[in-house]
C-alpha positions in Angstrom: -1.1 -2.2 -9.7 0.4 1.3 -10.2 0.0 4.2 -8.1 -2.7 5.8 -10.3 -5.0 2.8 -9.7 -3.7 2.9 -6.0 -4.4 6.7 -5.7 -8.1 6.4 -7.4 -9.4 3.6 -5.7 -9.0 5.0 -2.7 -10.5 8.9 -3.8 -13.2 8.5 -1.9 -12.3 6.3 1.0 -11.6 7.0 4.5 -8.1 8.4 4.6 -7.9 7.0 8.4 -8.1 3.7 7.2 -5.2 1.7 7.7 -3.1 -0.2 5.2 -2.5 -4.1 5.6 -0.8 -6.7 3.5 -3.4 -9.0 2.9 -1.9 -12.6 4.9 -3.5 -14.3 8.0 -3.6 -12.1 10.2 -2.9 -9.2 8.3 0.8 -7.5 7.9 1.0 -4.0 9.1 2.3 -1.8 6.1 3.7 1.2 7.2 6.6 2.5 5.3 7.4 3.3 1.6 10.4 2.9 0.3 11.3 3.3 -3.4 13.0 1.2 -6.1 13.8 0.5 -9.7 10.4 1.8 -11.1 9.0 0.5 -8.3 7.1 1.8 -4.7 7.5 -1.5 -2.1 5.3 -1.3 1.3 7.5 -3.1 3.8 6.2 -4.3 7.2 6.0 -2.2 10.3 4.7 -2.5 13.6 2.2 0.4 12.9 0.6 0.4 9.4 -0.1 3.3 7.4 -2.7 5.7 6.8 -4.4 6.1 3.3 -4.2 9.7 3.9 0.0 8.9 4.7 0.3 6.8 2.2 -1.6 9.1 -0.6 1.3 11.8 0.9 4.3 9.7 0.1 2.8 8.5 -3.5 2.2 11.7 -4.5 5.6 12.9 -5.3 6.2 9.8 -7.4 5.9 8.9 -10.4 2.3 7.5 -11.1 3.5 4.8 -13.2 5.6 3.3 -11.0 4.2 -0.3 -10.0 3.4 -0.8 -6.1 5.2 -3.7 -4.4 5.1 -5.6 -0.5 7.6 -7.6 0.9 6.3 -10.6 2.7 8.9 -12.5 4.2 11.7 -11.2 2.2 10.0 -12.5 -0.8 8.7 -9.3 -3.2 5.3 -9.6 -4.5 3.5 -7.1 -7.0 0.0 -5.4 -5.4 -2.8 -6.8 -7.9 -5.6 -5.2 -6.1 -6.8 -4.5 -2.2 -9.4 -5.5 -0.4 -11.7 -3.0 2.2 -12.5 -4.9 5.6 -13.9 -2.7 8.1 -11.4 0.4 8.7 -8.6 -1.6 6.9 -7.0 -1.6 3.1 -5.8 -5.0 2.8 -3.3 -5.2 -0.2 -3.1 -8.4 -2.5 
């Protein structure tokens, strides 16, 4: 997923929603960090925003693919998920 897709599927959502990495139970994502041609969520104790999230991705470019880190291991975003107030990323 790239942060165009990111940015328009969630247009119209909630921007208090929080952001999760979709694994049982579900990862807190909470900070953005940014690397060759890639954005990577990493894990936090307190997960991120939509409205947070839509501030740090909007001064990058909107090509740039949209990663997580799940125990140390870098996986792409391929789509997300809505469950209750929470963005789960996959």
């Amino acid at each position: 997923m790239e942060i165009r897709d990111f940015l328009t599927m969630t247009a119209d959502l909630n921007e208090n929603y929080r952001i999760y990495i979709d694994q049982t139970p579900p990862v807190p994502a909470g900070i953005i960090r940014v690397t060759d041609g890639a954005a990577v969520f990493l894990e936090t104790k307190k997960p991120l925003t939509v409205k947070d999230a839509k501030k740090q991705l909007n001064f990058l470019k909107k090509e740039q693919k949209l990663m997580f880190f799940v125990n140390e291991t870098p996986q792409y975003v391929f789509g997300l998920k809505i469950s209750n107030d929470k963005i789960l990323l996959s």
